[in-house]
C-alpha positions, 0 to 999 in steps of 0.5 A, a space after each residue: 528616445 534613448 535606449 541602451 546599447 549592449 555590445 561587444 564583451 557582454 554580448 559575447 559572454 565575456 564580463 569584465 573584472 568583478 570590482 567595485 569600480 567595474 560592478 557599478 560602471 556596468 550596472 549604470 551602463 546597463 541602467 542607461 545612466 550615462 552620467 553616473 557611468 561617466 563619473 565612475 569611470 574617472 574614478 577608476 581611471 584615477 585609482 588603476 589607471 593602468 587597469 586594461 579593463 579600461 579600455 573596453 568601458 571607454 569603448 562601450 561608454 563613447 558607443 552608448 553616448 553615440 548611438 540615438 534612437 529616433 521615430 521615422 515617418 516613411 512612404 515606403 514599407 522597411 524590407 526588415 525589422 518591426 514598423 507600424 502602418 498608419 492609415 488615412 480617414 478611408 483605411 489606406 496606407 498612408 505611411 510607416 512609422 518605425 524606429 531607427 538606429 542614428 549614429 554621432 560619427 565623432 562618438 564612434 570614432 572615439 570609441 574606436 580609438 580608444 579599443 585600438 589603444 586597448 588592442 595595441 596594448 593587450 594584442 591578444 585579448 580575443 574580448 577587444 577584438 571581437 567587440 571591435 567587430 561587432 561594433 563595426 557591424 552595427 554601426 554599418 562600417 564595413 570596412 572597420 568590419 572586415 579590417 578587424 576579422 582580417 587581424 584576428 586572423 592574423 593575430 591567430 596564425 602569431 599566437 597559435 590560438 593562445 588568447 586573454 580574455 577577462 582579466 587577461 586569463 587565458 581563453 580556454 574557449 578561444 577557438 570556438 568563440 572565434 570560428 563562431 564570431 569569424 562566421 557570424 561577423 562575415 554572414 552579417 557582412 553578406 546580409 548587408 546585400 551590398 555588393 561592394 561591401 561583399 567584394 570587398 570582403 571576399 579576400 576575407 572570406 578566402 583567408 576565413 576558409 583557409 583558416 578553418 579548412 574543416 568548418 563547412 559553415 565557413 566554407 559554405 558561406 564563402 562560396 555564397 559571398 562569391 556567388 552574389 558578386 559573380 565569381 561562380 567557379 571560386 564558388 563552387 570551389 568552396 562549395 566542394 569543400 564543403 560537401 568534403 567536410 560534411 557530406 551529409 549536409 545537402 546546402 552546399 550540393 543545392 547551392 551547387 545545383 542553383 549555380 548550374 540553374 542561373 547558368 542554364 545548366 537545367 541538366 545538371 541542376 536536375 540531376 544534382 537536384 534529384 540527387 538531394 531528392 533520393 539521398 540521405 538528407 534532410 526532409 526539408 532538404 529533400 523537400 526543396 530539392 522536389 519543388 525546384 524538380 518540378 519548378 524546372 521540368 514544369 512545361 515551358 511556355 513559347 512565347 511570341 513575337 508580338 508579347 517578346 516585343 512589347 512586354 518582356 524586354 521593355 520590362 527588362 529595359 525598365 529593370 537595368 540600370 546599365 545599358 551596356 548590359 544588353 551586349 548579353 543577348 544570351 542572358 536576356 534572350 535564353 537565360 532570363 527567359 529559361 529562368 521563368 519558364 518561357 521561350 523567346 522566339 529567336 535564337 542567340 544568333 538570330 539576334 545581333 547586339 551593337 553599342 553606338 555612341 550617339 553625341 553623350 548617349 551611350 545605346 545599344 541596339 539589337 538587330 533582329 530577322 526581317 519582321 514578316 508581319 506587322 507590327 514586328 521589329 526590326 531593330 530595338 534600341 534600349 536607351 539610358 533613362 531617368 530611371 532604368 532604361 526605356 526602348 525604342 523600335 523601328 517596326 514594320 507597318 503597311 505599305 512597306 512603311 517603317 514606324 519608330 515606337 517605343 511602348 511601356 506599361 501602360 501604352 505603346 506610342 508611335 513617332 511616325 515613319 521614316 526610311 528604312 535604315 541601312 543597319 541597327 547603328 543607322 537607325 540609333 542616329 536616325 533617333 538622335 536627329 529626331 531628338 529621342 536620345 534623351 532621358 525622358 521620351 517627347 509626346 508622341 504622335 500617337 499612344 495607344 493605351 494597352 492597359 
């Protein structure tokens, strides 16, 4: 089915030139009757064919004729939007039915062109600019996106803020139209949570915040773009601005305190915390700033070697796709763990992390102290897999004996004895001669189910 599309100069309350060729293109634009539409702008073309209003009816024609919407059948729920859940004879789920949004690349590029030529020929009409904007989000074109905000700044900075709007009359208007759309158009850039689409917005986002020094949304959402792809220090850099321009705001302190929270600063999160708590904010600031209070100085569990073992860093491995990642032993044996209110039994020094690189098999092993018990480890190596990553153990049993294992959600498994290795590398390459390197484990000699 086919739905019209509404975009760019309507959406951002800019309308065209009020004649008779432009009343009626609209009025069949809106109706769906791309046809009719059609027919009348060859007319107008052909009366004023110098008439810049053109070039935004092109634009808005080519983006209805390209954009389709279709009904999808889908295993998995959508994180977002509406959908409707199908049922099977005895009541469970047995699929989602929503609509989704397909686009004919050909018709998107000509609608581009055609904006380009409007916006090289009326340089400072915000309308074009704008519509080029948000065209490019909804069409997931992220780099168009970001090109198009980048030149409205720049075209900003040249024409001193004297902008054209319909008609080319001058834009009273212009200022905040343009704070507003440099913010909306960045924000849906970070909601497309992709992170590099994100990095590769945040020299965007840095010209943004210089642009408009005193706009705390700006600002505030900045430093947020940064925090999502690790630059921490930039972040709260913004962040301070922020709190600069409004310091009655308590989102830029909060997001302040979660940077200091995901680094294990708890002190400083607390405090900055029980700042928002006590100061003059908002009820519902000061309301989310008590329950992080309470979420970190909630007890914390210790929790022992046994369950650190076998069912947090497995689950850990099973939720990273890069292996390398286990070099950070301080992120998965404090950070993670303060995070969700445990403590790991060991140190960061306790623990030495190792990359070996076994024939094509890139692992990471971590050494730990001598196990006084059994079944404890030794050495745990975690391995790249068909999905995230899997481990595998050198553990202490009777007799002086070592087994190599590996355990995942529902079984630890056992792959019999072998000597004790003289150090974590010479237990990787003791697990490559028995053929465990690979993606997907061989049958073990023994599963013992733990579910």
């Amino acid at each position: 089915m086919k739905n019209l599309l509404t975009v760019a100069f309507s959406a951002i309350a800019l309308s065209l030139a009020a004649d008779t060729f432009d009343t009626s293109f609209n009025e069949c634009l809106y109706d769906g009757r791309l046809q009719a539409a059609d027919s009348i702008l060859r007319q107008w073309t052909s009366a004023t064919p110098d008439d810049p209003e053109l070039f935004p009816a092109r634009f808005n024609l080519c983006l209805n004729r390209a954009r389709t919407e279709m009904l999808m059948l889908s295993d998995e729920a959508a994180r977002s939007g509406e959908q409707f859940e199908l049922a099977d004879s005895t009541g469970a789920v047995a699929g989602y039915l929503r609509s989704e949004i397909v686009w004919e690349d050909s018709l998107v590029d000509r609608a581009f062109e055609e904006i380009d030529r409007g916006i090289a020929a009326c340089p400072d009409r915000i309308d074009f600019r704008l519509g080029k904007a948000s065209a490019a989000v909804m069409t997931e074109r992220w780099n168009t996106a970001t090109a198009a905000l980048d030149g409205l700044l720049d075209r900003d900075r040249e024409n001193r803020g004297r902008w054209l709007g319909a008609g080319n009359k001058e834009d009273a208007a212009a200022d905040t139209l343009l704070k507003d759309a440099v913010y909306d158009r960045m924000a849906d850039i970070y909601r497309s949570d992709s992170p590099a689409v994100i990095e590769a917005a945040l020299p965007l986002a840095d010209k943004a915040a210089r642009h408009f020094p005193d706009d705390n949304r700006i600002l505030n959402l900045a430093g947020v773009m940064n925090i999502g792809t690790g630059h921490d220090e930039t972040a709260m850099n913004y962040f301070m601005e922020a709190m600069r321009v409004t310091p009655d705001d308590a989102m830029p302190l909060m997001n302040i305190a979660y940077i200091r929270y995901e680094q294990g600063d708890t002190a400083k999160a607390l405090e900055i915390y029980r700042e928002i708590e006590q100061g003059n904010f908002d009820e519902e600031s000061r309301e989310f700033a008590s329950g992080m209070i309470a979420e970190i100085t909630a007890p914390v569990e210790e929790m022992d070697r046994y369950p650190f073992f076998f069912r947090y860093l497995p689950a850990m491995a099973s939720q990273t796709e890069d292996v390398t990642e286990f070099m950070d032993v301080n992120r998965f044996n404090t950070l993670v763990p303060d995070y969700n209110r445990f403590r790991s039994p060991f140190a960061d020094a306790d623990i030495k992390a190792e990359e070996v690189q076994a024939g094509d098999v890139k692992a990471v092993v971590w050494t730990f102290p001598m196990p006084e018990r059994v079944p404890l480890c030794l050495y745990m190596v975690f391995v790249p897999g068909s999905s995230g990553c899997h481990i595998l153990t050198l553990e202490k049993s009777f007799e002086d004996a070592w087994v190599i294992g590996t355990q995942n959600d529902e079984a630890h498994s056992n792959y019999g004895s072998i000597r004790l290795p003289k150090d974590g590398p010479d237990f990787v390459m003791a697990l490559d001669e028995f053929g465990l390197l690979g993606k997907e484990l061989p049958e073990p000699q023994t599963k013992l189910h733990t579910k």
